[in-house]
C-alpha positions in Angstrom: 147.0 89.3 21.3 143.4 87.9 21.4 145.4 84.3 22.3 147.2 85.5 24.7 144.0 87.4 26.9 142.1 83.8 26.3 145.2 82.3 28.3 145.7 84.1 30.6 142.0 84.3 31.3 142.0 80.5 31.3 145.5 80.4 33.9 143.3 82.6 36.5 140.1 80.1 36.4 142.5 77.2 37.0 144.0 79.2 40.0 140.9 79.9 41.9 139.2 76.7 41.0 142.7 75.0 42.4 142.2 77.0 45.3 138.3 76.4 46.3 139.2 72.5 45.3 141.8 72.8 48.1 139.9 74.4 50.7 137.5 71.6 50.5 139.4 69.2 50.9 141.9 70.9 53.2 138.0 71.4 55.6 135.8 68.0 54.7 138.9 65.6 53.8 142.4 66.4 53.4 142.8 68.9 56.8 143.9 67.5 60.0 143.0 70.7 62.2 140.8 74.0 61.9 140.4 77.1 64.0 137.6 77.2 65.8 135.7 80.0 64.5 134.2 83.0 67.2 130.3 82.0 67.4 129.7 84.4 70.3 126.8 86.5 69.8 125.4 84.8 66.7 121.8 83.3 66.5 121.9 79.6 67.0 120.9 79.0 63.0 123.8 80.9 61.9 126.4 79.3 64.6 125.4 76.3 63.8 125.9 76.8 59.8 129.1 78.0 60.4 130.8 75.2 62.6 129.4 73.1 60.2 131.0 74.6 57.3 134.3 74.3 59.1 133.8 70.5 60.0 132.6 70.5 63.4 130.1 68.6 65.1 127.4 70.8 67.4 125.8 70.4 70.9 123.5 73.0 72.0 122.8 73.6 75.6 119.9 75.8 76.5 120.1 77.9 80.1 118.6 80.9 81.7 119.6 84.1 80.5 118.1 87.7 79.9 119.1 87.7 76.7 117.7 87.3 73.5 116.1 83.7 73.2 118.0 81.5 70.8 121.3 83.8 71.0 124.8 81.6 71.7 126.1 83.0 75.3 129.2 81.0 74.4 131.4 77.9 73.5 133.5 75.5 73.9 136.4 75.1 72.6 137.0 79.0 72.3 137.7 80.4 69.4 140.8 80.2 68.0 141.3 76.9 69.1 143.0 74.2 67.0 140.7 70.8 66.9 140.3 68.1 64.3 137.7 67.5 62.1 134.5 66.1 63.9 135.0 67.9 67.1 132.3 68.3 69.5 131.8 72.3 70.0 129.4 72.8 72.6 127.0 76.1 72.6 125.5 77.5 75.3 122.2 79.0 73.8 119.5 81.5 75.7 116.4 80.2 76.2 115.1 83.5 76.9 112.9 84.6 79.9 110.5 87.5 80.8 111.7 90.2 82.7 109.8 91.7 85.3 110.4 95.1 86.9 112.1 95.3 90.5 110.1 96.9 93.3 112.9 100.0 95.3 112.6 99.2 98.6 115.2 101.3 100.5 113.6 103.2 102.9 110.5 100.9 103.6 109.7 99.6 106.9 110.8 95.4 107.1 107.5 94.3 107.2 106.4 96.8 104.0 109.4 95.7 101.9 108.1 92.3 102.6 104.8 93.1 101.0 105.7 95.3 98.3 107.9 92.3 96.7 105.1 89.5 97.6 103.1 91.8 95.2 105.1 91.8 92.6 105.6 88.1 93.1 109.5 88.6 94.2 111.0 86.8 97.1 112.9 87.9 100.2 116.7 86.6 100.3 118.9 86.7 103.3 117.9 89.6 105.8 121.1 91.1 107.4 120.8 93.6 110.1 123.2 96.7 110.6 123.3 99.5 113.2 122.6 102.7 111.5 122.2 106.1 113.1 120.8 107.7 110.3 118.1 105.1 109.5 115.4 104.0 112.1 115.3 100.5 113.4 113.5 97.8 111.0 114.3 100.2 108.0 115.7 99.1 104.4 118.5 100.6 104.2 120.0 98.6 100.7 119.0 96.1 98.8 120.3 93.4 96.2 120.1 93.4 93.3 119.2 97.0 93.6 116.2 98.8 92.1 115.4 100.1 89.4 115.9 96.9 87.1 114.0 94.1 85.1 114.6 90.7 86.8 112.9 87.2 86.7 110.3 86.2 89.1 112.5 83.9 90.7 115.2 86.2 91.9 115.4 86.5 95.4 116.1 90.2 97.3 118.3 90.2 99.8 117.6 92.7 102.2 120.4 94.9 104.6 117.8 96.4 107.6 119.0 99.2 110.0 119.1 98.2 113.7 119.1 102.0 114.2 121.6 103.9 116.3 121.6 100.7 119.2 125.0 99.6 119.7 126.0 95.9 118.5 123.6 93.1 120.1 121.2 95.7 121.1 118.1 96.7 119.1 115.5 99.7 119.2 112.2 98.4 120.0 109.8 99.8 117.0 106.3 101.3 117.7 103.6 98.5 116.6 100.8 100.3 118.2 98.1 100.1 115.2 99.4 97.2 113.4 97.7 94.1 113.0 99.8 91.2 114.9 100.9 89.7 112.1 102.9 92.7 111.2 103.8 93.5 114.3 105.7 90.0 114.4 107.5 90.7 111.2 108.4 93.9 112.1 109.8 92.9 115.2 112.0 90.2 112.8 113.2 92.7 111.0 114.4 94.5 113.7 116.0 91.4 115.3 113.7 90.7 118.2 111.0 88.3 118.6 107.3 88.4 119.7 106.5 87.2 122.8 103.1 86.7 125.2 99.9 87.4 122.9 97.1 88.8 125.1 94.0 89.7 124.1 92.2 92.4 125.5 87.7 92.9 124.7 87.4 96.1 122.9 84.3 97.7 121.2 86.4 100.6 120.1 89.4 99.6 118.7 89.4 97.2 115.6 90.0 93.3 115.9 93.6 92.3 115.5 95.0 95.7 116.3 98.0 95.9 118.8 96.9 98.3 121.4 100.0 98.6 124.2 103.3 96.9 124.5 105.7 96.4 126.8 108.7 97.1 126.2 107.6 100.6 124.9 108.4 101.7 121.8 112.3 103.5 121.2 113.3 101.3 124.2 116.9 99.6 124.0 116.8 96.4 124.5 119.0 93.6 123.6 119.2 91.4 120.4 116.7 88.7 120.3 114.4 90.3 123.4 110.7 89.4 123.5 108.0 91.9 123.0 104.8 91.3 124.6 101.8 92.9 123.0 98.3 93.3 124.0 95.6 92.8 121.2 92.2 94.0 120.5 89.5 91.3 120.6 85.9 91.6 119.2 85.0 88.0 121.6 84.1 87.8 125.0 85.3 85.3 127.1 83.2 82.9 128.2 81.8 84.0 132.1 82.9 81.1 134.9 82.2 81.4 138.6 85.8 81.1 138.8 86.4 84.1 136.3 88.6 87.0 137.9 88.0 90.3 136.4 90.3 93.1 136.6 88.9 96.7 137.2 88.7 99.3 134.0 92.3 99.9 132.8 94.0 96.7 134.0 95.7 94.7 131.6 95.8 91.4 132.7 94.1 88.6 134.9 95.6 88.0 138.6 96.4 84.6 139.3 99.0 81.5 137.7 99.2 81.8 133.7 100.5 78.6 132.0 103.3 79.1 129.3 102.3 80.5 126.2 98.7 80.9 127.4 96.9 83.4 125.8 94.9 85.4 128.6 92.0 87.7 127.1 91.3 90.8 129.4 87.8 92.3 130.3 87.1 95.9 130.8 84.3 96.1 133.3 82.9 98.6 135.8 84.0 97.1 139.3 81.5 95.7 142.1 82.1 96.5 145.7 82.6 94.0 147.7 81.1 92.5 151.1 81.9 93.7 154.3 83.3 91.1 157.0 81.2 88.2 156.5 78.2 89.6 155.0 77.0 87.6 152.1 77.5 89.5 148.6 73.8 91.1 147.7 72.2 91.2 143.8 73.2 94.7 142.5 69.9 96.6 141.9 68.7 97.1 138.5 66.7 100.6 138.4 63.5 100.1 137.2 62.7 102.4 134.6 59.0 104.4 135.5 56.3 102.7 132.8 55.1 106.6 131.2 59.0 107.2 130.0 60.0 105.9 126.6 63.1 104.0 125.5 64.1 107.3 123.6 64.0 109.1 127.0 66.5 107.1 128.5 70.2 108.3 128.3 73.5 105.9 127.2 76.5 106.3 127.8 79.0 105.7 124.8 82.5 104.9 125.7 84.6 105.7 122.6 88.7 104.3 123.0 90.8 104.7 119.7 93.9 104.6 119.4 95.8 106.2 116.1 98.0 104.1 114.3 101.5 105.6 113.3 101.2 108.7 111.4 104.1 110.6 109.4 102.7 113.7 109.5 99.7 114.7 111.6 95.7 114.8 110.3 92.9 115.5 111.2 90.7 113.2 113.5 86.7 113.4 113.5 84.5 111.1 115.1 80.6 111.6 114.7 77.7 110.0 116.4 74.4 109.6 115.7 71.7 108.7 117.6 67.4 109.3 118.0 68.4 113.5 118.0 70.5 113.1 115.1 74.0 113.2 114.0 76.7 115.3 116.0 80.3 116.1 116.0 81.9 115.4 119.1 85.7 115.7 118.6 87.6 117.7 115.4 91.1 117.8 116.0 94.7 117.1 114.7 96.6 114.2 116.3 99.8 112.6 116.3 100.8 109.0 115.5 99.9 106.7 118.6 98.0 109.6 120.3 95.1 107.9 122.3 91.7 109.2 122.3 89.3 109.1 125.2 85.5 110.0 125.2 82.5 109.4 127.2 79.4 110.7 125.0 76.3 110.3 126.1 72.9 109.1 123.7 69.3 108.2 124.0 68.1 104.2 122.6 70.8 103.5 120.1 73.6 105.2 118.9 76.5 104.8 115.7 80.0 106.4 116.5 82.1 107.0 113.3 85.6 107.9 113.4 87.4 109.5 110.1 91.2 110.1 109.7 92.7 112.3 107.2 88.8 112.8 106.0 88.9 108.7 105.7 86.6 106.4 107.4 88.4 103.8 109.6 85.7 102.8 112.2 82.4 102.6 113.5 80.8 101.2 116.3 77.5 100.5 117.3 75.6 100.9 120.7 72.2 99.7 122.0 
């Protein structure tokens, strides 16, 4: 009995030793094909142990991918495949890559969504323009890929941008009052029309760079590709010519011939009479002020022109000035987007006009 266990222990060693001898051989000598084996999914140290095992002969290709660095994305040959010994299987690997979160810009003006992905270091795509009823003009009405997900820096947003309830090849004309030209330019891209003549007009009371009027006004349908000419706020004065023409208070431009693509800056001045017939022009009078009364005595007048920028609800404007007698409040009140403000206030030597929106400063100006 104890023989005949020992033999049979001894025919069961010889059978799987056969068998591994043949599998060896049948891989590394003896075998004309294998099956590719599925690698898909596996780390790259444990893909390539495995093709090796089976005979095969590795290339790794590393690309772009959100994946797990190091993870095999796939192959070639699939699996399953028959190939001879020696084959070339070719892996493509991840190489990994930081993901960074994707800013939602549906329902952002153009010129914001523009922005918003600049600061998170993303890149506008193509821009496609749609009429939309429901959505304003130069409004985000999708984007791709769409938000929320993590993507690489280098992915670029395409953009679809309502053209509002204008029919096809028209456009709304959006309000820029309040933006800075630069925006005003982009919004007008985004809404598919294009800026036009730049003038700029010498203001004390509205800040530098800030559109104040346009023509064509704002919700005006106009078609694709119109020019919008904007008038601009400028801190400079132009330089005084005999030669200069100066419009009377409200005028927005300079009579006479304008070359192309001149930019024409606009005084607002108090006008002069002129000569009767042919007599000569006289010096305007200056009023001489008595020697007893001091410069304290001696009353200003403040002209105070602001313009507030597009609102979407209203708040609450203040303005404040202060002067020799103190500081006063000379207008508290809630306004509307675009509403224009008006006021003549008058102040003794040197005065400071403040204006506050939504309890926020936003200007000041200064008069001597």
């Amino acid at each position: 009995m104890k023989k005949i266990v020992t033999l049979t222990l001894f025919l069961v060693f010889l059978v799987v030793l056969g068998s591994g001898v043949f599998t060896v051989y049948a891989v590394f000598w003896g075998g004309k094909e294998v099956s590719v084996p599925s690698l898909e999914g596996m780390s790259i140290i444990e893909a390539v142990d495995v093709a090796q095992r089976m005979g095969l002969v590795v290339r790794v290709d590393q690309v772009d991918s959100l994946k797990k660095s190091g993870l095999v994305l796939s192959q070639w040959p699939t699996a399953g495949t028959l190939v001879k010994n020696g084959k070339v299987l070719i892996l493509k690997v991840s190489k990994g890559g930081q993901r960074f979160p994707l800013p939602d810009v549906r329902g952002m003006e153009y010129e914001q969504a523009l922005r918003a992905l600049q600061e998170e270091g993303f890149t506008a795509g193509d821009v496609i323009r749609i009429s939309n009823p429901q959505v304003p003009p130069g409004v985000i009405v999708a984007q791709s890929p769409a938000a929320p997900a993590a993507v690489p820096r280098e992915t670029r947003v395409d953009l679809l941008v309502s053209l509002g309830g204008a029919k096809a090849g028209t456009a709304v004309v959006p309000d820029l009052a309040g933006r800075s030209e630069a925006e005003a330019k982009r919004l007008l891209e985004g809404s598919g029309l294009k800026l036009g003549t730049v003038r700029y007009l010498y203001t004390q009371t509205t800040p530098p760079g800030v559109v104040m009027r346009m023509e064509p006004a704002a919700g005006k349908t106009v078609s694709q590709g119109t020019r919008v000419e904007i008038i601009v706020a400028s801190a400079q004065k132009p330089k005084e010519t005999p030669s200069q023409e100066v419009t009377a208070p409200g005028a927005v431009t300079i009579p006479g011939q304008q070359k192309p693509g001149q930019q024409t800056v606009v005084v607002e001045q108090p006008s002069q009479p002129l000569p009767q017939g042919n007599e000569p022009a006289r010096p305007t009078p200056v009023p001489q002020t008595p020697p007893q009364t001091s410069p304290e005595d001696v009353k200003k007048l403040a002209k105070i022109r602001y313009q507030v920028p597009p609102l979407t609800k209203p708040l609450e404007l203040r303005i404040e000035i202060v002067d020799v007698k103190g500081t006063r409040q000379i207008l508290k009140k809630e306004v509307k987007g675009g509403e224009y403000i008006t006021l003549n206030e008058p102040y003794q030597s040197e005065a400071a006009v403040t204006i506050y929106l939504g309890g926020d400063f936003v200007w000041q100006d200064r008069y001597r």
